[in-house]
Backbone as ProteinMPNN parsed JSONL, in Angstrom:
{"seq_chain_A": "XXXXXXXXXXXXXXXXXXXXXXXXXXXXXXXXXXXXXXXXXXXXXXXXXXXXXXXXXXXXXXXXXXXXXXXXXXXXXXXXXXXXXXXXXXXXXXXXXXXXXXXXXX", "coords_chain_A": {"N_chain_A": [[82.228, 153.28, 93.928], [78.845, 153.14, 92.377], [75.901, 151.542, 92.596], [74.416, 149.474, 90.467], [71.67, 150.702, 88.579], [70.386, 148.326, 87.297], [70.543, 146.351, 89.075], [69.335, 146.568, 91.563], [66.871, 146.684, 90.727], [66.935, 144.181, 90.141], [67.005, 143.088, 92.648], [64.809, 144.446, 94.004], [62.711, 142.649, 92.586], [63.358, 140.323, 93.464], [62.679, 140.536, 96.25], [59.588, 141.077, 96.077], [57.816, 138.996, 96.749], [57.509, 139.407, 99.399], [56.278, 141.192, 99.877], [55.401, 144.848, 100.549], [57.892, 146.581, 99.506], [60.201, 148.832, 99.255], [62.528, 151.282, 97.366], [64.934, 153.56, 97.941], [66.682, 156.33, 96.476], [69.737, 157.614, 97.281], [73.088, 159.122, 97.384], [74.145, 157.833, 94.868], [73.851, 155.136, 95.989], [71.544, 153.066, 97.272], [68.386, 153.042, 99.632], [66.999, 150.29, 101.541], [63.162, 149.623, 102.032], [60.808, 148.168, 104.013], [57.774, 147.84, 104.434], [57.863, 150.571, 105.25], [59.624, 150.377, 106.616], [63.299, 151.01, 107.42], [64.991, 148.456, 106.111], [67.47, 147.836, 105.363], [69.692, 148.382, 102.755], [71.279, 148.731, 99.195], [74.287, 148.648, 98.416], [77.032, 149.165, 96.285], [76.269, 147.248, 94.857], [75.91, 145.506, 96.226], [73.428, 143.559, 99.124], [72.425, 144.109, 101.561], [71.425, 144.094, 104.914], [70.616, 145.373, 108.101], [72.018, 144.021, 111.47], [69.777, 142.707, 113.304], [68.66, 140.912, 115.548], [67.229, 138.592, 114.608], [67.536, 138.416, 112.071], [70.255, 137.827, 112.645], [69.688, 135.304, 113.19], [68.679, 133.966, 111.276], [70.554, 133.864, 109.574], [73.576, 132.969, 110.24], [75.537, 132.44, 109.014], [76.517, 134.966, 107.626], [78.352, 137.248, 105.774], [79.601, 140.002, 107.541], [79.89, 143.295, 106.646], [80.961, 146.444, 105.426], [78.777, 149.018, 104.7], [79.963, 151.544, 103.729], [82.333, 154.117, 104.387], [82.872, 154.552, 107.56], [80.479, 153.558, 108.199], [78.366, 151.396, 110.502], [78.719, 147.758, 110.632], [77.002, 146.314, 108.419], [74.821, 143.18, 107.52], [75.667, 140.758, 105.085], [73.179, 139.842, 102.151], [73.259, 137.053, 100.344], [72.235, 135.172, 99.646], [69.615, 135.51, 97.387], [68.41, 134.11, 95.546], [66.912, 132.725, 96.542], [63.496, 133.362, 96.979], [61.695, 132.498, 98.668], [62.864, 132.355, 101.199], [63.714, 134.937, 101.51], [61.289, 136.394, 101.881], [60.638, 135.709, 104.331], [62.748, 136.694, 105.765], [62.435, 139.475, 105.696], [60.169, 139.494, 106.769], [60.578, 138.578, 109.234], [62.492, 139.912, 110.048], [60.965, 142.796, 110.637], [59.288, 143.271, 113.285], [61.396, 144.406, 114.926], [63.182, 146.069, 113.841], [63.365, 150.121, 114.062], [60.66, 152.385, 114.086], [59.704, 154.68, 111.691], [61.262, 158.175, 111.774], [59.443, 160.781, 112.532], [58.389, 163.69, 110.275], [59.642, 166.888, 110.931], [57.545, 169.692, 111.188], [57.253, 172.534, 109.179]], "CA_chain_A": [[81.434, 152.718, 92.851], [77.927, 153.0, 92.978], [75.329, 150.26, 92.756], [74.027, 149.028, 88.993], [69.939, 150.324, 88.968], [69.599, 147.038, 87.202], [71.034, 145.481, 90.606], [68.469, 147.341, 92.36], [65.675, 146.113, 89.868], [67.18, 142.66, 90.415], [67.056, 142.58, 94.307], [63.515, 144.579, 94.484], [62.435, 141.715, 92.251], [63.233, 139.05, 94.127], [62.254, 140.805, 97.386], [58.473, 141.143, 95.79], [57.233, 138.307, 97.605], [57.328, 140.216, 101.063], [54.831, 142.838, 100.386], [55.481, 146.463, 100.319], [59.166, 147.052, 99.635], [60.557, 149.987, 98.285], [63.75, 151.25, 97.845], [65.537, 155.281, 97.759], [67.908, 156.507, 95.99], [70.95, 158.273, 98.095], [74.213, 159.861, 96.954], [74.736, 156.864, 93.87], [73.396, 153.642, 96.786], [69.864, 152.778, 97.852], [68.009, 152.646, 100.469], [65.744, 149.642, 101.086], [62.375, 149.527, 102.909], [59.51, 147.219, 104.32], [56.202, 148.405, 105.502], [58.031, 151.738, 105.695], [61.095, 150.96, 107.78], [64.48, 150.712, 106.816], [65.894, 147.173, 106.513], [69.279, 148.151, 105.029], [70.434, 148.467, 101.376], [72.111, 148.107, 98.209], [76.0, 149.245, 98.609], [77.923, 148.823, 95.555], [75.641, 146.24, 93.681], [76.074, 144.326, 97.651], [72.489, 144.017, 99.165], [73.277, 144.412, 102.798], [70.573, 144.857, 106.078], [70.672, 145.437, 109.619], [72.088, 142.916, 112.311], [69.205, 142.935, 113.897], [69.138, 139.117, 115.783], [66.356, 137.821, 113.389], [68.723, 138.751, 110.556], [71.266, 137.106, 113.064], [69.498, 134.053, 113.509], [68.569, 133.203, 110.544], [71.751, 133.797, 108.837], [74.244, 132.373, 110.895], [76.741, 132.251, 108.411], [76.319, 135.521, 106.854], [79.395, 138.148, 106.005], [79.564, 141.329, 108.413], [80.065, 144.043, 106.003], [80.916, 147.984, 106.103], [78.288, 149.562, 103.593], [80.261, 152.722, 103.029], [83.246, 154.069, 105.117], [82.474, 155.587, 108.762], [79.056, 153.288, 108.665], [78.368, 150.115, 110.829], [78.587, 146.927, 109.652], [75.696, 145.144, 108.834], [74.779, 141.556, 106.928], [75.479, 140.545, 103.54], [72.258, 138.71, 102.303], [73.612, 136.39, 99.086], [70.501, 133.938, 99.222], [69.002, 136.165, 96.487], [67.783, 133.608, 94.196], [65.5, 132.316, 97.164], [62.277, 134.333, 97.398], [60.925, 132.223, 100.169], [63.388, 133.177, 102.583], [63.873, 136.832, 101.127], [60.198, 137.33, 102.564], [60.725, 135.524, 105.724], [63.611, 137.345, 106.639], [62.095, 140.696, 105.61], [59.049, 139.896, 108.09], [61.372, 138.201, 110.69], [63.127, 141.454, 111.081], [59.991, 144.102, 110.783], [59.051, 144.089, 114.514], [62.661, 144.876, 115.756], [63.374, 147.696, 113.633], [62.558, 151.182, 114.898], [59.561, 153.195, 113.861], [60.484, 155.58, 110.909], [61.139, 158.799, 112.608], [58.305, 161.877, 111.873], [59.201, 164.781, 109.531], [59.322, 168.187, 111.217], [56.699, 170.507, 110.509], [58.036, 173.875, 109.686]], "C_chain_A": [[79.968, 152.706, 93.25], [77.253, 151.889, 92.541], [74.339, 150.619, 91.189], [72.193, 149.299, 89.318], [69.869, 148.84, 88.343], [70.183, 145.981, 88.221], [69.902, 145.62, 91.191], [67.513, 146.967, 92.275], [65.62, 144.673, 90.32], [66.128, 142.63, 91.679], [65.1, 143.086, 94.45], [62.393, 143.516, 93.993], [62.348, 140.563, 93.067], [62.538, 139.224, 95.465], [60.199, 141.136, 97.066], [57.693, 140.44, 96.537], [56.823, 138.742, 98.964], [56.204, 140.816, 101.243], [55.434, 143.989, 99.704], [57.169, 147.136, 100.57], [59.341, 147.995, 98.32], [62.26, 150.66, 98.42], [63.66, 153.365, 97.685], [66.432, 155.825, 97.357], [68.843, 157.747, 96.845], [72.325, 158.137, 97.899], [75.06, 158.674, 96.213], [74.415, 155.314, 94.8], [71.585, 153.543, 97.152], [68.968, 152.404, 99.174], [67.19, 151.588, 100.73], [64.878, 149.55, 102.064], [61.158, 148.537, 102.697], [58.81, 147.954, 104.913], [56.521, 149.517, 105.721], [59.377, 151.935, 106.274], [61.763, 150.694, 107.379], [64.857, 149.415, 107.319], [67.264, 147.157, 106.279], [69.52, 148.691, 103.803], [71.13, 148.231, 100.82], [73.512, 148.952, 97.876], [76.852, 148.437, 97.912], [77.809, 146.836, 95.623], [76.099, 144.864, 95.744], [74.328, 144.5, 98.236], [72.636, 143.172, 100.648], [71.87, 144.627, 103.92], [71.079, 144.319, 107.266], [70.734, 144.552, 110.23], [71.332, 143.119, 113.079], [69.128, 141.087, 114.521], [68.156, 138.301, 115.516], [67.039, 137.635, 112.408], [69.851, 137.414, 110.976], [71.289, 135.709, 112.539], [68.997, 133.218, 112.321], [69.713, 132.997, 108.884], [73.228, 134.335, 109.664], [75.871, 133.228, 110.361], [77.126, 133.873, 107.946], [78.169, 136.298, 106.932], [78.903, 139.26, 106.854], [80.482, 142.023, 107.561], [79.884, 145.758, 105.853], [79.892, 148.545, 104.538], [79.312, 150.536, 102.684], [81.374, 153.183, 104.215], [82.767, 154.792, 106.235], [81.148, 154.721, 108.949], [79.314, 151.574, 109.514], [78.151, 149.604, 110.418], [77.182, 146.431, 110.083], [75.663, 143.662, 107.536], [74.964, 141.363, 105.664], [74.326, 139.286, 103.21], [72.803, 138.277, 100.682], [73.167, 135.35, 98.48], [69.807, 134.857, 97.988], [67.794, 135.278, 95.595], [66.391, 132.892, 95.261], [64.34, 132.953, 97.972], [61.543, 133.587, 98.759], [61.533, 132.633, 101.213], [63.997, 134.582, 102.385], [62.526, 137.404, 102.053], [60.258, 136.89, 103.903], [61.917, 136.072, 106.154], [63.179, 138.885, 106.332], [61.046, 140.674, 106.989], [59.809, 139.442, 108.955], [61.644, 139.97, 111.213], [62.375, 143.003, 111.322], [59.95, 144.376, 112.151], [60.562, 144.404, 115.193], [63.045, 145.955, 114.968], [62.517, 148.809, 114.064], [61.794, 151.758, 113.894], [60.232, 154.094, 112.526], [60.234, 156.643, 111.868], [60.09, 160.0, 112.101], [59.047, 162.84, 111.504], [58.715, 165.546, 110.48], [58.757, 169.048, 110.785], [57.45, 171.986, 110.361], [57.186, 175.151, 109.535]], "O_chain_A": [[79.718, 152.303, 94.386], [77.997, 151.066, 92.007], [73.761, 151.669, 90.907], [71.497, 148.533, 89.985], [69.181, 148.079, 89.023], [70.183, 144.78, 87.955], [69.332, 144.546, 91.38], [66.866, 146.736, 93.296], [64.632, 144.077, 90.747], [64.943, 142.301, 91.725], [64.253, 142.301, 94.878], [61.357, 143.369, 94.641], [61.308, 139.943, 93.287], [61.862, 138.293, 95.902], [59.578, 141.434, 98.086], [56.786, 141.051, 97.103], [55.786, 138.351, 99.501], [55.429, 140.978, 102.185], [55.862, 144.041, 98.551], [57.551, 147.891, 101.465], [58.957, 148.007, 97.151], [62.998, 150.511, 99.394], [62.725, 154.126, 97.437], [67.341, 155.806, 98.187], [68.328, 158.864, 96.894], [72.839, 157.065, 98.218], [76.21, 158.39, 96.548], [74.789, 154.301, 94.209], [70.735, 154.432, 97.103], [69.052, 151.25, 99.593], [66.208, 151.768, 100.011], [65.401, 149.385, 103.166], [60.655, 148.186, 101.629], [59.142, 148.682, 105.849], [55.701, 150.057, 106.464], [60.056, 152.949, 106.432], [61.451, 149.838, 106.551], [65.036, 149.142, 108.506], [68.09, 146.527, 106.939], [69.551, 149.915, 103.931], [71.998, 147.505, 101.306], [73.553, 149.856, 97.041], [77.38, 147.411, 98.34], [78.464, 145.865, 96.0], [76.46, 143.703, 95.934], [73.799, 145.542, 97.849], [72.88, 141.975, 100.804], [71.195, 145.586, 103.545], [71.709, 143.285, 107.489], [69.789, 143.782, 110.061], [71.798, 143.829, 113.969], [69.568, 140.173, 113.824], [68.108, 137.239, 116.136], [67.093, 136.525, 111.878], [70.225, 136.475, 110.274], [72.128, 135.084, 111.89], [68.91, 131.991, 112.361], [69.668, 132.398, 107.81], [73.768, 135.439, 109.734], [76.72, 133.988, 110.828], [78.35, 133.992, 107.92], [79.003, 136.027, 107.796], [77.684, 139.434, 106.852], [81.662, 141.678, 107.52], [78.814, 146.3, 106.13], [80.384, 148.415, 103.417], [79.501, 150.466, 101.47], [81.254, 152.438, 105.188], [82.153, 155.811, 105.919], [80.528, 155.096, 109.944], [80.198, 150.776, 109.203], [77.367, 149.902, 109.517], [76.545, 146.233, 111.118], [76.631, 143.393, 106.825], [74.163, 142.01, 104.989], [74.376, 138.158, 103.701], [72.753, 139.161, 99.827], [73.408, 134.775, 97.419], [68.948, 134.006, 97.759], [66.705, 135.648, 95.155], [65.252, 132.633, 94.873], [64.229, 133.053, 99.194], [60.958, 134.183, 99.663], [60.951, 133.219, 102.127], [64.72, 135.149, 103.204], [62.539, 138.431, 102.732], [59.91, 137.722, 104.741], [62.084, 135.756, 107.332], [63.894, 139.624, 107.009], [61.046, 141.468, 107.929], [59.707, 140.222, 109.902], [61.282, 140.754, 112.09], [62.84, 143.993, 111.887], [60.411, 145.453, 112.531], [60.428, 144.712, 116.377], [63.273, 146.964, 115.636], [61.33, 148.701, 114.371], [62.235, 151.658, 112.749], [61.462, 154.083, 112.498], [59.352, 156.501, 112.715], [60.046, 159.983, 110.871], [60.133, 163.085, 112.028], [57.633, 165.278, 111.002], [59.296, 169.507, 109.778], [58.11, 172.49, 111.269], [57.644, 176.241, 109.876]]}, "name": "protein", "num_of_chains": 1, "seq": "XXXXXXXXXXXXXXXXXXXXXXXXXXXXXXXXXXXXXXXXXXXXXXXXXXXXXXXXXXXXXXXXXXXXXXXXXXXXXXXXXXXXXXXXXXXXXXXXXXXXXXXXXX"}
């Protein structure tokens, strides 16, 4: 099943507060990004990022969830409706994700 764009609309909505998030569309799911880097995405209308141990720590409780089959799990975030900690956990987890990687020139 893939993920509802007006899910997508939802979540980038609420995630507005952060800054500079954007999302990508990939094979019917989305990718989502801060400042450039991947925080996780939206997998069947679920809106899901990286256990990174900012993510950890500030959601304790959270589910550990498989996006898509063959992928590692990462966090289910289901705070949605609260934009204050949508942007503090977007900047919590910026400096621990990696760099985007550079395109190859050809």
């Amino acid at each position: 099943m893939a993920s509802r764009k007006e899910y997508v609309e939802f979540v980038l909505e609420q995630l507005s507060e952060a800054g500079e998030v954007s999302s990508r569309a990939m094979m019917g799911e989305y990718v989502i990004y801060y400042r450039g880097k991947v925080v996780g995405g939206i997998y069947n209308d679920r809106f899901l990022v990286k256990p990174v141990s900012s993510a950890l720590s500030l959601m304790p409780e959270a589910e550990h969830e498989i996006p898509y089959q063959g992928a590692k799990e990462m966090l289910l975030v289901d705070n949605l409706d609260d934009r204050g900690f949508l942007k503090k956990l977007m900047e919590a987890m910026y400096e621990e994700l990696p760099e985007p990687k550079k395109k190859k020139k050809k």
